[in-house]
MDTraj code that builds the backbone (N, CA, C; nanometers):
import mdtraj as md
import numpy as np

residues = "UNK UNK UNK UNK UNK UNK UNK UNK UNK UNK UNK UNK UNK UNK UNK UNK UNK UNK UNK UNK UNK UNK UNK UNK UNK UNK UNK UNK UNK UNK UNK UNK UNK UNK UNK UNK UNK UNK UNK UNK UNK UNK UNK UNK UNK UNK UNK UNK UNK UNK UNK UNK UNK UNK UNK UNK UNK UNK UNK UNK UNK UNK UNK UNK UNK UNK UNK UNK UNK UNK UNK UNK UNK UNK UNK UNK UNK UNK UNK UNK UNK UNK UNK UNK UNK UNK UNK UNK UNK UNK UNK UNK UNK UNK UNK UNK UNK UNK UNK UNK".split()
xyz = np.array([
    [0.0843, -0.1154, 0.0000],
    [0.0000, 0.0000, 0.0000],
    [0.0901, 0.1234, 0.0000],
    [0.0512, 0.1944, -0.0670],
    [0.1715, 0.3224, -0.1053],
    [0.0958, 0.4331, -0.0486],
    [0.1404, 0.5263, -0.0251],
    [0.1021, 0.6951, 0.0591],
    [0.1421, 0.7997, -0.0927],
    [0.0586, 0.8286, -0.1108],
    [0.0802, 0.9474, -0.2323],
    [0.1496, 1.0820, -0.2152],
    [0.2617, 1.1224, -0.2818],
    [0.3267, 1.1836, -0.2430],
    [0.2438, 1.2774, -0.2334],
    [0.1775, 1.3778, -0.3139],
    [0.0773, 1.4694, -0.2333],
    [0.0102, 1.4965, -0.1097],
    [-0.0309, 1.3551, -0.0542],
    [-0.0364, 1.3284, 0.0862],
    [0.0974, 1.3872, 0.1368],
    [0.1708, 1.2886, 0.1837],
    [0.2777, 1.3203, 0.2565],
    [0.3317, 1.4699, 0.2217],
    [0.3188, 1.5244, 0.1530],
    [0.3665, 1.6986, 0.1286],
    [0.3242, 1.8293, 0.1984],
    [0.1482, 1.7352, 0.2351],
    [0.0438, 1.8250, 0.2599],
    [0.0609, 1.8701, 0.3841],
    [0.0672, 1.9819, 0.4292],
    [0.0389, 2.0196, 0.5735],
    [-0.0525, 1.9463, 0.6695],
    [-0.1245, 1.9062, 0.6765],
    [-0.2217, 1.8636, 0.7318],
    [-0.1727, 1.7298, 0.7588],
    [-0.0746, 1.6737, 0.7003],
    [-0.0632, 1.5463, 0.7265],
    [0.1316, 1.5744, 0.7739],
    [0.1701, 1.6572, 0.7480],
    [0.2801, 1.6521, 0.8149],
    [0.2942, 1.7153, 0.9353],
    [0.2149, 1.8205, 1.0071],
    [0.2424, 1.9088, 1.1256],
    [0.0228, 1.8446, 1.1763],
    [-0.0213, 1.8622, 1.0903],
    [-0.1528, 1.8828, 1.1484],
    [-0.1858, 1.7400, 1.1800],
    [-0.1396, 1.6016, 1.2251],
    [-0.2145, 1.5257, 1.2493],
    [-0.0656, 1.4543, 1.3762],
    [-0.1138, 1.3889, 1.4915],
    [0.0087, 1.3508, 1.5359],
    [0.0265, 1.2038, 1.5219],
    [0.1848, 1.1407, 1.5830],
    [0.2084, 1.0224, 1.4861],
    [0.1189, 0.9348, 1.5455],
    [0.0906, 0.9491, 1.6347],
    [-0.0110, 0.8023, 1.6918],
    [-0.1357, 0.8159, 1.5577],
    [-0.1724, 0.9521, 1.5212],
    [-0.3098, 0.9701, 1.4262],
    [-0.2404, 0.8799, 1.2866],
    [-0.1894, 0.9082, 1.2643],
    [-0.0606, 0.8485, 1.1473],
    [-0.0562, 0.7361, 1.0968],
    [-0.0023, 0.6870, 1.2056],
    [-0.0178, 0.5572, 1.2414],
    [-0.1193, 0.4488, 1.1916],
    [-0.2512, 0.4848, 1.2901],
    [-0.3733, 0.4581, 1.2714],
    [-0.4530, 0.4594, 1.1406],
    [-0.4245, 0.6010, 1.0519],
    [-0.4581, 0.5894, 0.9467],
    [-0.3569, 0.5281, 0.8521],
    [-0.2330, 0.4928, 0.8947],
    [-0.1931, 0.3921, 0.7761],
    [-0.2847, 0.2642, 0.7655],
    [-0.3057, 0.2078, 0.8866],
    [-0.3528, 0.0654, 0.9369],
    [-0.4823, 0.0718, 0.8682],
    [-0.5888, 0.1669, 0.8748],
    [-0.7026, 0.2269, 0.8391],
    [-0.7059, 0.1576, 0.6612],
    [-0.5940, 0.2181, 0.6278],
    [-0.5819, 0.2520, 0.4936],
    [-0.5632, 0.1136, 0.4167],
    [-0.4489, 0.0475, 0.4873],
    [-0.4384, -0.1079, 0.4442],
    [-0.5089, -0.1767, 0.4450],
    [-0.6353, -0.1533, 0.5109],
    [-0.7330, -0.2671, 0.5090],
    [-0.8506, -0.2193, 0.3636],
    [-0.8136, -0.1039, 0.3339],
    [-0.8716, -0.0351, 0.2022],
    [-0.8532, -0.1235, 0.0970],
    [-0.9672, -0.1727, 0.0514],
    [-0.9197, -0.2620, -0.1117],
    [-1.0069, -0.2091, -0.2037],
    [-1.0719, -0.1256, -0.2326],
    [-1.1361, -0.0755, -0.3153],
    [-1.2588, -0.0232, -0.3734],
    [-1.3045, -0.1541, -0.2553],
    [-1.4829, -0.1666, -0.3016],
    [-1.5082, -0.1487, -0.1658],
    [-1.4038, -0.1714, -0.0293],
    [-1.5052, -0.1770, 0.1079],
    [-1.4963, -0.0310, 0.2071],
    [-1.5033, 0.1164, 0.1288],
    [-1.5191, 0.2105, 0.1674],
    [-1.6450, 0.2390, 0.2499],
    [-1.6415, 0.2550, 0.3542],
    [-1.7577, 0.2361, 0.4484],
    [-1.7521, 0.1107, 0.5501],
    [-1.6847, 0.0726, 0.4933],
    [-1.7195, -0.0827, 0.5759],
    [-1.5832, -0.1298, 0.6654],
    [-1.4983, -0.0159, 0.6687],
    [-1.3577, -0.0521, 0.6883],
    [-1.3399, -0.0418, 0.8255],
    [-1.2721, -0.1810, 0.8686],
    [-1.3128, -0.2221, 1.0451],
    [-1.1682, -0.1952, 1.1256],
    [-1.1055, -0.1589, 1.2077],
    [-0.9871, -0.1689, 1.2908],
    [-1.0226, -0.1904, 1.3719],
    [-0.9811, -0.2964, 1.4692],
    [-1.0117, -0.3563, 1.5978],
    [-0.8700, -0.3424, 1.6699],
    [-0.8967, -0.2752, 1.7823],
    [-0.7978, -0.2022, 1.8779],
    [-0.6947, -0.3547, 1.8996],
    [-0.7501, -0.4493, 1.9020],
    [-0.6492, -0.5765, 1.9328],
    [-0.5191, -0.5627, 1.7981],
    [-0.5703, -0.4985, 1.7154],
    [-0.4769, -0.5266, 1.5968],
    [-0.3906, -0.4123, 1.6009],
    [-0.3979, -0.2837, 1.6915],
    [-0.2956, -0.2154, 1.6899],
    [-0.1651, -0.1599, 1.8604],
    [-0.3017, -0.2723, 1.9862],
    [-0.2716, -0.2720, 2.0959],
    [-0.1246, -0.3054, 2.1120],
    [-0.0505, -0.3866, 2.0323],
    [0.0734, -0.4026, 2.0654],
    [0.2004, -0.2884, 2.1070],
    [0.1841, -0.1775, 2.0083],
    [0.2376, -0.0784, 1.9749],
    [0.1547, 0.0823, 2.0634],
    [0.0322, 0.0652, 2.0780],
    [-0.0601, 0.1434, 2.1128],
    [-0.1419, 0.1320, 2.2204],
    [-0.1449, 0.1828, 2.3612],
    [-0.2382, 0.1456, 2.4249],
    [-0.3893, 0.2297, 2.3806],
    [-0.4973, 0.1687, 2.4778],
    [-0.6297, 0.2010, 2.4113],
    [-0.6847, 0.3239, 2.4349],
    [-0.6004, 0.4202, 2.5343],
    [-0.6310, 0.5515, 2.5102],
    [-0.6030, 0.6371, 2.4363],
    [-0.4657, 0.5983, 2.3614],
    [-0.4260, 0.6535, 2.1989],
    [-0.4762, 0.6242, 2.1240],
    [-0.5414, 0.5160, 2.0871],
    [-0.5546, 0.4506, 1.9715],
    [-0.7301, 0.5037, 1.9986],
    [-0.7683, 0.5530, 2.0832],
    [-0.8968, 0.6350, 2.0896],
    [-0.8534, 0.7961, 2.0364],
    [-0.7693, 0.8234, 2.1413],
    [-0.7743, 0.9815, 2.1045],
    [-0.6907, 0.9818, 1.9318],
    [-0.6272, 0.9146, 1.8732],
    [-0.6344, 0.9055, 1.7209],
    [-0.7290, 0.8770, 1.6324],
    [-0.8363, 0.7987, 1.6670],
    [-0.9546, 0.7794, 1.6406],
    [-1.0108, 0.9074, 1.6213],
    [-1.0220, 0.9608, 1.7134],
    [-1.1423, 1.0971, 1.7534],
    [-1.0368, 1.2379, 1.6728],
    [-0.9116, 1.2064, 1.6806],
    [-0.8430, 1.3223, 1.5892],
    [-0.8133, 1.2936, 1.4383],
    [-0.8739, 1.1712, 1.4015],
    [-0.8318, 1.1908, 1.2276],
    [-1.0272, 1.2237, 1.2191],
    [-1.1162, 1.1705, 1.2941],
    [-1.2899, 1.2037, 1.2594],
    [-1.2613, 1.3816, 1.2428],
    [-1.2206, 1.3856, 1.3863],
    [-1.2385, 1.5733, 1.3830],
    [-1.1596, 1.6529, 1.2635],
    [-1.0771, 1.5468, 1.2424],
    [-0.9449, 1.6838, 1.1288],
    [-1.0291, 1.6137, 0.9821],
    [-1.1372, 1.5072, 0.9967],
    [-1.1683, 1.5101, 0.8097],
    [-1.1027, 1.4027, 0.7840],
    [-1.0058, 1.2951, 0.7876],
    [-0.9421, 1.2075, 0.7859],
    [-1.0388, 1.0728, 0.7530],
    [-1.0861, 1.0563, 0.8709],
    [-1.1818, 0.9556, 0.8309],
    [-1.3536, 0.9633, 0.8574],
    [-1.4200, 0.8675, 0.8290],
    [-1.5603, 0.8957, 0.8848],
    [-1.6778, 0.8088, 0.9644],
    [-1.6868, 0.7895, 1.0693],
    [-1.7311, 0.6637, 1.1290],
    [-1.9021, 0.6661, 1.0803],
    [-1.8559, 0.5215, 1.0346],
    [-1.9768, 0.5111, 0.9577],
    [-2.0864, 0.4376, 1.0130],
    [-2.0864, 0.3619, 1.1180],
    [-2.1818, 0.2732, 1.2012],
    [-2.1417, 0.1966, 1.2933],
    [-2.2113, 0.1564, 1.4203],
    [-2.1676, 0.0912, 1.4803],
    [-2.2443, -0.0547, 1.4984],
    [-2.1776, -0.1313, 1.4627],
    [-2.2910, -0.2826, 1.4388],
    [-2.2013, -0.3678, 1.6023],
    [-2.3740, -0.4244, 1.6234],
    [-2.3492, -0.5402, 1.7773],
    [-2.3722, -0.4535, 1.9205],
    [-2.3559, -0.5445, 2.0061],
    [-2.3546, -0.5122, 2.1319],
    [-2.3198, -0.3948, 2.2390],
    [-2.3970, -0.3737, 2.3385],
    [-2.3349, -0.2821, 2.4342],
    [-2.2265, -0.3161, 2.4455],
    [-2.1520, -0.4096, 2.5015],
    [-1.9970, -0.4699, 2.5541],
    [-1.8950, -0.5201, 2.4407],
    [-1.9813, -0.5308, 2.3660],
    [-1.9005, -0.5984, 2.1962],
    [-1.9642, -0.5328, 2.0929],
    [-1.8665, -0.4604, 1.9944],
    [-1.9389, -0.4062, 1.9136],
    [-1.8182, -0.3319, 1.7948],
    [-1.8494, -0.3369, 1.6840],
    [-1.7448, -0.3361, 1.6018],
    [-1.7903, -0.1768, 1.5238],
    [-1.7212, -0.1117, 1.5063],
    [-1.7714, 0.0325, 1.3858],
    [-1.6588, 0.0522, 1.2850],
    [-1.7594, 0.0745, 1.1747],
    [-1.7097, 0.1101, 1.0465],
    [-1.6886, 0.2656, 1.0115],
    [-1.5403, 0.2462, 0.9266],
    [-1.5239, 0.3742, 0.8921],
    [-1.5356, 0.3468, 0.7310],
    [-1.4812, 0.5126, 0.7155],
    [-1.5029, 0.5337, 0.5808],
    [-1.3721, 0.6506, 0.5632],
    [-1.2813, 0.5873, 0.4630],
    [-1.1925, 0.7008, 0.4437],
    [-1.2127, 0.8273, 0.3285],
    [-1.2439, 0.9736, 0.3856],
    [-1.3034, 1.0304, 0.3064],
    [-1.2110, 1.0903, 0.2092],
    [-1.1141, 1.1018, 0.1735],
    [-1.0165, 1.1737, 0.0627],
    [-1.0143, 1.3095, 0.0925],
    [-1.0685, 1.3362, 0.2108],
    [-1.0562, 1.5165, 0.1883],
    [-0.8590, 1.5205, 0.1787],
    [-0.8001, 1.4499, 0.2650],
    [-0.6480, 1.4991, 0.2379],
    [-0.5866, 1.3513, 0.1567],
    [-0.6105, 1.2975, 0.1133],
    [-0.5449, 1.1952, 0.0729],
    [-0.6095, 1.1749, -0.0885],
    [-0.5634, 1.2215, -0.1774],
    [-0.6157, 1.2134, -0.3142],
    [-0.6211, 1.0763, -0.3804],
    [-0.5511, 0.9938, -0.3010],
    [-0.5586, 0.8584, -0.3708],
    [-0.6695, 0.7969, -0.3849],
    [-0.7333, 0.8614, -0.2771],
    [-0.8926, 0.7429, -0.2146],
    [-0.9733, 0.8105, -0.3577],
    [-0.9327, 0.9221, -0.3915],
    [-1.0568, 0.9435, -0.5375],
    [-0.9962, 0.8897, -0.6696],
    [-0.8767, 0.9215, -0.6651],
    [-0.8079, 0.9462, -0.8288],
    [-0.7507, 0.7987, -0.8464],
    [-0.7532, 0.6750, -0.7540],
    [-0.6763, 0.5495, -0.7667],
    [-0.7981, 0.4802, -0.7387],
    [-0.9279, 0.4912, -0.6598],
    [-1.0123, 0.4577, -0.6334],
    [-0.9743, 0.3547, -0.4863],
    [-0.8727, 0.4274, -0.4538],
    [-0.8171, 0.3371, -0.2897],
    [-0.8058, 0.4974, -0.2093],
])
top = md.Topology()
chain = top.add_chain()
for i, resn in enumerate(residues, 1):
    res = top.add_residue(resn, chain, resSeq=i)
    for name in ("N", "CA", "C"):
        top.add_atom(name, md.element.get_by_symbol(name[0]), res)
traj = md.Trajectory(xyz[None], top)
């Protein structure tokens, strides 16, 4: 999975997002294949190694607020429960012009 150099150039992604947010949206991004925009799942177990779960929240809540990504639903349980994002392209031109 490649990062478009336009991305990486952009302000917003070099000073305006921090690395834990970064991070997260690489992971975000890899699970991107083309067709499952909206439906795209990260489960905190898959980045807990590196991240405890109060970062990997407050990166959550800072790529929604900066436009980054877009939580799209939350499917299941009070205690178990999985939510979908959606990566919106406002800073990342790939998600329109590559269709990833």
């Amino acid at each position: 999975m490649g990062l478009p150099r336009e991305m990486l150039k952009n302000p917003e992604w070099r000073t305006g997002l921090s690395n834990s947010a970064k991070i997260l949206y690489v992971h975000l991004k890899h699970k991107y294949v083309g067709w499952n925009n909206g439906e795209i799942v990260l489960h905190y177990s898959e980045v807990m190694d590196f991240m405890s779960k109060s970062t990997i929240s407050r990166a959550f809540k800072e790529l929604e607020e900066k436009g980054w990504i877009e939580r799209m639903r939350k499917i299941g349980g009070e205690y178990r429960f999985t939510v979908q994002y959606s990566l919106t392209g406002n800073h990342d031109p790939a998600i329109f012009r590559y269709g990833f």
